[in-house]
Legacy VTK file of the C-alpha trace (Angstrom):
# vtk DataFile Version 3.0
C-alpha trace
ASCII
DATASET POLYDATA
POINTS 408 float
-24.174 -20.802 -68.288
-23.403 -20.101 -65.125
-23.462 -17.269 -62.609
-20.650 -15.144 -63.948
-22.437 -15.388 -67.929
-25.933 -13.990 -65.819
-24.154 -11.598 -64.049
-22.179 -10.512 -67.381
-24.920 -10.140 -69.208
-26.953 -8.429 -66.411
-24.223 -5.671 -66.005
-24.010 -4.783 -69.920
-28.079 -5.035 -70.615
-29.396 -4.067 -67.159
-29.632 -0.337 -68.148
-31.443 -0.917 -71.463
-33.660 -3.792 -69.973
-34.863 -0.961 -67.123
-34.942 1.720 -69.479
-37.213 -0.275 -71.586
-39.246 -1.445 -68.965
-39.848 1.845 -67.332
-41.093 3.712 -70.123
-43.371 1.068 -71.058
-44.606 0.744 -67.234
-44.205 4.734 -66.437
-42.869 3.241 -63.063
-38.781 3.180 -62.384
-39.536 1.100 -59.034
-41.725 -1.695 -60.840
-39.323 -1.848 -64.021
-36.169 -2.568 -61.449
-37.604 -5.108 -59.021
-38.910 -7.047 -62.221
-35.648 -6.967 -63.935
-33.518 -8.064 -60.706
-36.466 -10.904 -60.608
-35.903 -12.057 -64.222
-31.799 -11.947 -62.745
-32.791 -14.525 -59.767
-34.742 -16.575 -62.608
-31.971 -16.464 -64.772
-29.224 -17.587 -62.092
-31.544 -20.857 -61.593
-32.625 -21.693 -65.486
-29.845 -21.150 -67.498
-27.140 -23.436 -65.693
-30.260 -25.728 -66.774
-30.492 -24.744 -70.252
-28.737 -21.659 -71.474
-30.718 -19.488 -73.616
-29.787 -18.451 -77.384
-30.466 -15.131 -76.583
-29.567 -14.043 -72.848
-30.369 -10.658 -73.165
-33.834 -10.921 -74.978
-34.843 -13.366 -72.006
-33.999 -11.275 -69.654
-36.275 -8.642 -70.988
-39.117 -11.057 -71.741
-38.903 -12.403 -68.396
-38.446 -9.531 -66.984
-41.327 -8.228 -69.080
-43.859 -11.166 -67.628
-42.569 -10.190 -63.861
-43.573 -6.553 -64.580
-47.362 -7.803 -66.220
-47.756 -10.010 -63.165
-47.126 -7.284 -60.466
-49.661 -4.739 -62.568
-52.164 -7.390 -62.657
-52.124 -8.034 -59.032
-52.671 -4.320 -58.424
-56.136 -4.051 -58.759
-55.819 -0.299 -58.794
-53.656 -0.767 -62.049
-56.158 -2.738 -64.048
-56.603 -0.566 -66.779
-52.902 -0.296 -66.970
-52.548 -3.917 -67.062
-55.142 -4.271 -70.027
-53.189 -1.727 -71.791
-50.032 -3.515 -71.253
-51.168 -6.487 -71.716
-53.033 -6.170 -75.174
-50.085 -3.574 -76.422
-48.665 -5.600 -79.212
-45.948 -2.970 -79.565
-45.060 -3.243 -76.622
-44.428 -6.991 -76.406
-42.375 -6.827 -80.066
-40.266 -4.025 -78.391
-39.357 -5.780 -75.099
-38.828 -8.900 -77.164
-36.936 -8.557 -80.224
-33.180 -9.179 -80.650
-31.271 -7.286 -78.502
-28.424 -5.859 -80.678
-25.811 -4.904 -78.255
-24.155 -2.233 -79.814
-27.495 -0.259 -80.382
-27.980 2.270 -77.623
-30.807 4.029 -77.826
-32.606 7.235 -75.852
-34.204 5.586 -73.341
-30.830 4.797 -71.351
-30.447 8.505 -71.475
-33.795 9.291 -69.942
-32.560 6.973 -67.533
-29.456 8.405 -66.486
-31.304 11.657 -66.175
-33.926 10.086 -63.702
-31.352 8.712 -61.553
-29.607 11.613 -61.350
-32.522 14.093 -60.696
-32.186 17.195 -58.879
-35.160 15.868 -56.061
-32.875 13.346 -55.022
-29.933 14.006 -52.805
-26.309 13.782 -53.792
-25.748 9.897 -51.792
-29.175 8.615 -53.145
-27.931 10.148 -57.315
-24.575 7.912 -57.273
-26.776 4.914 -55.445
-29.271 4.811 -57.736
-27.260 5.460 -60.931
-25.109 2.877 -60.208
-28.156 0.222 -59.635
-30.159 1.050 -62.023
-27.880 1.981 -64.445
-24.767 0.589 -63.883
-26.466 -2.844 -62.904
-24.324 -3.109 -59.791
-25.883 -5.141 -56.766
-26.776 -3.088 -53.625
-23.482 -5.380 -52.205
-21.597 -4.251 -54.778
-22.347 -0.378 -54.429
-21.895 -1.055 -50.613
-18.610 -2.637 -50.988
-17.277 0.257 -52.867
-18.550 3.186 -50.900
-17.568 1.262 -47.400
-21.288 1.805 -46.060
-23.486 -0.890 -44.706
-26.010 -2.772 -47.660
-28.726 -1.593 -45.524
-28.291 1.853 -45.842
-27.293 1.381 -49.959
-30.803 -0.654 -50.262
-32.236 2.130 -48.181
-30.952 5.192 -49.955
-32.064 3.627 -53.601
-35.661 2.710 -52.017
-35.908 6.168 -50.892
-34.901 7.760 -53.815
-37.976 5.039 -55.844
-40.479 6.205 -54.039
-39.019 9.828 -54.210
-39.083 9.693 -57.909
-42.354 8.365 -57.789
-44.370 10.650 -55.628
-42.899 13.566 -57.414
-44.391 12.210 -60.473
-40.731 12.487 -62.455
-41.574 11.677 -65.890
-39.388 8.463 -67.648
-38.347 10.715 -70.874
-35.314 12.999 -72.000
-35.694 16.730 -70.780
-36.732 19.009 -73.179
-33.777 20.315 -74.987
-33.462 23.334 -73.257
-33.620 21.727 -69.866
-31.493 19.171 -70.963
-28.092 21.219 -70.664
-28.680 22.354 -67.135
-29.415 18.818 -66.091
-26.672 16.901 -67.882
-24.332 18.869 -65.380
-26.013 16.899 -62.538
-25.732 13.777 -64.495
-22.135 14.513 -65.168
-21.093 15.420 -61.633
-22.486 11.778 -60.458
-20.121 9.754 -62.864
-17.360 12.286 -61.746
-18.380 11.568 -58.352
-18.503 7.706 -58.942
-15.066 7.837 -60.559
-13.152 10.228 -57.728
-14.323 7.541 -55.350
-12.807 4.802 -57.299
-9.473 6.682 -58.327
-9.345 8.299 -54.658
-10.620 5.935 -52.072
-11.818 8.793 -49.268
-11.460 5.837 -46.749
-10.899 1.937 -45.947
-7.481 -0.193 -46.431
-6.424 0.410 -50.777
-5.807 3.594 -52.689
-7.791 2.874 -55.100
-11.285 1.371 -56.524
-10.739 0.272 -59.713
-13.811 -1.698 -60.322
-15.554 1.648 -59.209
-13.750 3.705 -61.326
-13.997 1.695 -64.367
-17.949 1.521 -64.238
-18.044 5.245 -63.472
-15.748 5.131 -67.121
-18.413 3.136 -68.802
-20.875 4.817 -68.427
-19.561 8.284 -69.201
-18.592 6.309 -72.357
-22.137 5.582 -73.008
-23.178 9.314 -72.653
-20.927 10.118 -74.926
-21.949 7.856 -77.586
-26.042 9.393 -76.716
-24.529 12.600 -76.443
-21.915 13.449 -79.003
-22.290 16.930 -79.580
-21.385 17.537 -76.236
-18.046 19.102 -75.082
-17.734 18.574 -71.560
-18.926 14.878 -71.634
-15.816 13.751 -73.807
-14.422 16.320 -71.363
-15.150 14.272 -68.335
-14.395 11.002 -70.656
-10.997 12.700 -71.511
-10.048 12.924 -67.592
-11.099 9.730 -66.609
-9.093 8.140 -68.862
-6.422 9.988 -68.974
-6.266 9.388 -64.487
-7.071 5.855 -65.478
-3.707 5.015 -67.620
-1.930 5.803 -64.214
-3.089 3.455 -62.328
-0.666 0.980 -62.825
1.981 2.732 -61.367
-0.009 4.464 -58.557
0.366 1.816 -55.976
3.010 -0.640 -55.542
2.997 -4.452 -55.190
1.510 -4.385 -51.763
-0.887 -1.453 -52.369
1.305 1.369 -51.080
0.447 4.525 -52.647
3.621 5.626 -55.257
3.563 9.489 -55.581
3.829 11.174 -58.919
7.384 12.023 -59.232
8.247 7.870 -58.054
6.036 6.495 -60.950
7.751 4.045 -63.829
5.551 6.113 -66.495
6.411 3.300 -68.399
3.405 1.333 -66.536
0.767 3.988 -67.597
-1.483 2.460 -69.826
-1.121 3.880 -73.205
-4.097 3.191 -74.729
-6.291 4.573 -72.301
-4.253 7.914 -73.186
-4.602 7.258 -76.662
-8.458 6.988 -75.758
-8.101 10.249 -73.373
-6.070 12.029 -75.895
-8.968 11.576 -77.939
-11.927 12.430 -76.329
-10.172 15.821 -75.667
-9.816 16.250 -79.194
-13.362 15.913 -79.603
-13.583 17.963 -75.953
-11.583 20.977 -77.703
-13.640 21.435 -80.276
-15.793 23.821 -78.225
-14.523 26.100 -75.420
-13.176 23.463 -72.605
-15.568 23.215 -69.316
-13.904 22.399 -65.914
-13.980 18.838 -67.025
-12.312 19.934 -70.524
-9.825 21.637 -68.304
-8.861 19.001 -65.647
-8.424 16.827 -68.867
-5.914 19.011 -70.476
-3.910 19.159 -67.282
-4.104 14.970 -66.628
-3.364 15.115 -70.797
0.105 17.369 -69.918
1.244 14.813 -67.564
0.501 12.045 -69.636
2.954 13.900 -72.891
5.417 14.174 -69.754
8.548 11.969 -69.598
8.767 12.699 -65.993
8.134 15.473 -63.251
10.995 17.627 -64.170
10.232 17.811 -67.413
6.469 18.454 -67.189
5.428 21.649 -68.262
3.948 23.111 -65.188
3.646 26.568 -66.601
1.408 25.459 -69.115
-0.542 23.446 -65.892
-0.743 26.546 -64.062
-2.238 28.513 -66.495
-5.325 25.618 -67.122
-5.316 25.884 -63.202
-6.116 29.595 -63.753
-8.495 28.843 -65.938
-10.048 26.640 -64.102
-10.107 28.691 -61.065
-12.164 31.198 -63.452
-14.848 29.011 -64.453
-15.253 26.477 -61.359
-13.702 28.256 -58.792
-13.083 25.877 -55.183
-10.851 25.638 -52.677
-9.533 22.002 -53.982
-8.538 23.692 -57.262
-6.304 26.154 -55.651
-4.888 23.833 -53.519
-3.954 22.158 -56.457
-2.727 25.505 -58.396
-0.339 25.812 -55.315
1.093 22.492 -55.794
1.752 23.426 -59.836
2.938 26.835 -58.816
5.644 25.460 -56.326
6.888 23.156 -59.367
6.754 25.762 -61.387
7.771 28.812 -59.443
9.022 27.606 -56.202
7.835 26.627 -52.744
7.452 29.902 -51.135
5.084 31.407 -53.599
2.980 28.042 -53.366
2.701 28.443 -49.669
1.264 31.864 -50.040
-1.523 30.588 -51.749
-2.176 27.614 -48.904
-1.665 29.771 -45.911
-4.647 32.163 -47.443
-6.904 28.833 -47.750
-6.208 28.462 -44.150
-6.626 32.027 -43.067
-10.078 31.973 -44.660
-10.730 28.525 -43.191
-11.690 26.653 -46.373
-11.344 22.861 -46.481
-11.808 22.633 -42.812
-11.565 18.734 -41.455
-9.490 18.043 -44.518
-5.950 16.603 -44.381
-5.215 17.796 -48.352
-4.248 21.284 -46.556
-1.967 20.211 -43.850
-0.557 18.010 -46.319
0.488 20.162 -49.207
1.707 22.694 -46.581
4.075 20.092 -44.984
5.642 19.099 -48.290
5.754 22.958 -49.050
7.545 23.682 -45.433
10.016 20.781 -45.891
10.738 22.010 -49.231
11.303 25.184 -47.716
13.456 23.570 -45.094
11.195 24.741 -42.576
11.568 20.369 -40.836
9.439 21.116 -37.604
7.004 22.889 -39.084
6.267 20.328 -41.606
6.357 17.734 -39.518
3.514 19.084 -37.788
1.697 19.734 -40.488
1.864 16.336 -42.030
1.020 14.804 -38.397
-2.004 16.600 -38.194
-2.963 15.369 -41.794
-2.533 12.015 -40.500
-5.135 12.664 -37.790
-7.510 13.461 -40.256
-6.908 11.417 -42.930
-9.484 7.992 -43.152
-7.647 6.110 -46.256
-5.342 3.962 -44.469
-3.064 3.476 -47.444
-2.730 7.517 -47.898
-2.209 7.869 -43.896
0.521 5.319 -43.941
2.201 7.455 -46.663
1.957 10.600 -44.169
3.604 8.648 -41.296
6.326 7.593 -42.983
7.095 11.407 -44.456
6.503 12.933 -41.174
8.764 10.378 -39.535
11.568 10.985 -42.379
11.457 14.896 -40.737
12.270 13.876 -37.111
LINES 1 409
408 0 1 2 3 4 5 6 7 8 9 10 11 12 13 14 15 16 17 18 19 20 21 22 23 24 25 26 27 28 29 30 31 32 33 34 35 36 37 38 39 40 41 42 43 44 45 46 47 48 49 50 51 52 53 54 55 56 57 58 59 60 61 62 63 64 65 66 67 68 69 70 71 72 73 74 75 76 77 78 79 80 81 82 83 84 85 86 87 88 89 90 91 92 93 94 95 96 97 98 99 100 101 102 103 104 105 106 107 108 109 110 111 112 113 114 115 116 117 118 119 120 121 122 123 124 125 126 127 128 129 130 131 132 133 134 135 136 137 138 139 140 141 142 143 144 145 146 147 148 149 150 151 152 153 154 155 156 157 158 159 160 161 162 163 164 165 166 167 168 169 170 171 172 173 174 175 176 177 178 179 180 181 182 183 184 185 186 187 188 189 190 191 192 193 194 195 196 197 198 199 200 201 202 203 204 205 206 207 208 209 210 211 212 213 214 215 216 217 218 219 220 221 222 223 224 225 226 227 228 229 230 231 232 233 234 235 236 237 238 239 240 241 242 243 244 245 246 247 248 249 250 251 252 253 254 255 256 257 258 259 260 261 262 263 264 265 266 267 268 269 270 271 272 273 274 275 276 277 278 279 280 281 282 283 284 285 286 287 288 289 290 291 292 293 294 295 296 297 298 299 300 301 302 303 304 305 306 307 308 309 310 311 312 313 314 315 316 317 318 319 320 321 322 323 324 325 326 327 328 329 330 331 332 333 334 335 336 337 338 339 340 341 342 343 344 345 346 347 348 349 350 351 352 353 354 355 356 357 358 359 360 361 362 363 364 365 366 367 368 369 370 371 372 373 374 375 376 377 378 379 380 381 382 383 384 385 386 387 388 389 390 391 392 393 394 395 396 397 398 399 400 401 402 403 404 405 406 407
């Protein structure tokens, strides 16, 4: 085996092998550096001789690392005795590792990565280490930020964890609502990043987006009952399946209404389609929501004959129950398909009169496509000028040049 099988393995066990560590160890920081150590092991022994059972040496190696590093804190002795002599313990971390079994404790660690005392940048780092099993190279790659300041944000947010004295178990169930919307905003958070690149040279991040998918997958399975996590399942999917046909052959951005929906992948719509089944069951959340308007594209045969009345009315909705500036940007854009272009700039030109989304380019943007529209040329090529000043995604700017410059 070599190191793609470690690095396999390591990305679909790591959660479980942490998880299992840290609640045996009480310590998140202890349970990670020993399971990245039992990694290095691993990427030297098994070319050697591969083990029958990767997983299960991971964890028993990872195990041994963990006993070591208690023993040599003297402070910790009792701990280690404890540890040490806990036959339980040693069964747990060693038995066969059944890898469709997913169990509680990769819950309780989603929930600690994603706690409230850490801040929004150190919640996606951390999930994405500890949980996701992506290297601090990886996570660095994807957001465009130096590995020091990755490895520096997740040991910050250890030794935040730890001197707050966050326990390793599932909130109590009536806690356990009003955090899973934390947890939930990271994945969404990881996955807009990867479908949405806010900067660098490609559209998108697939390999970003897809681990964002997998693990709202997992919460889903821990978490059936509910809603908005198929929700937020449902959308990512259902964004996924496009894209295919989102960027061409050389990575140029392909807008909406220039897409061969025949690219879209239709089983991740299938699998979209049905996670908002199981979504709709309850009253839809603003995940639930954004689902059922990705799910009206996707039952679209093209932009004309999308039902963009129906859209604007889930934009209402959504308006109602997770109001933002970003939403009724996007309300504008259904309402100009739907109703016209001069009613759709009504709405944008009161986003700008009250100054919300400052420093973004989505504003000038859809206002330049609504003025050209409009046949307002010299307006809108302003507009979409100044959105290229502002915009950091090279792919997306190179999009706005080229529209501006079809308006001279």
């Amino acid at each position: 085996m070599g190191t793609a099988d470690v690095e396999a393995v390591w990305r679909v066990e790591s959660a479980r092998i942490v998880a299992a560590l840290t609640r045996f160890t009480g310590d998140l920081g202890l349970a990670e550096d020993a399971a990245q150590e039992a990694v290095a092991e691993a990427l030297v022994s098994w070319p050697r001789a591969s083990p029958a059972n990767p997983a299960g040496w991971l964890m028993a190696t990872a195990r041994r690392r963990a006993i070591d590093t208690i023993r040599r804190r003297s402070a910790l002795r009792e701990r280690y005795a404890l540890l040490a002599t806990d036959t339980a313990v040693g069964s747990a971390l060693d038995e066969e590792v059944d890898p469709d079994r997913i169990d509680d404790d990769i819950l309780a660690l989603m929930f600690v990565s994603c706690h409230p005392v850490l801040s929004p940048e150190a919640r996606v780092a951390l999930t994405l280490r500890v949980v996701g099993g992506l290297s601090s190279e990886e996570i660095a790659r994807a957001f465009l930020v130096p590995v020091p300041t990755v490895q520096a944000r997740i040991t910050r947010a250890k030794k935040t964890i730890a001197a707050a004295g966050v326990p390793f178990e599932l909130p109590p169930s009536g806690e356990r609502r009003a955090r899973l919307g934390g947890v939930l905003h990271v994945l969404y958070a990881i996955f807009t990043e990867g479908s949405t690149a806010t900067s660098g040279d490609h559209l998108l991040r697939p390999d970003v987006a897809y681990e964002a998918i997998r693990l709202a997958r997992a919460l889903a399975a821990l978490q059936p009952d509910e809603a908005e996590v198929h929700g937020l399942l449902a959308l990512c999917e259902l964004t996924a399946a496009r894209f295919p046909a989102r960027v061409g052959p050389d990575g140029t951005p392909v807008l909406l209404e220039d897409q061969d929906r025949r690219r879209w992948d239709a089983a991740a719509i299938g699998r979209g389609l049905a996670a908002l089944a199981r979504a709709s069951t309850g009253r839809l959340g603003p995940y639930g929501l954004q689902a059922a308007i990705a799910a009206t594209h996707a039952s679209a045969p093209s932009v004309e004959a999308t039902d963009w009345t129906r859209i604007v009315r889930l934009y209402d909705a959504l308006s109602r129950v997770a109001p933002s500036p970003v939403v009724e940007l996007n309300r504008a854009v259904a309402v100009a398909m739907a109703s016209g272009p001069a009613r759709a700039l009504a709405i944008v030109d009161e986003l700008v009169t009250a100054g919300r989304l400052p420093g973004s380019h989505l504003v000038p943007t859809v206002r330049g496509e609504l003025l050209a529209r409009l046949g307002r040329r010299a307006e809108a090529r302003a507009e979409l000028e100044a959105a290229t000043g502002l915009c950091a995604n090279q792919r997306e700017r190179s999009v706005l040049l080229r529209r501006a410059a079809a308006l001279t």
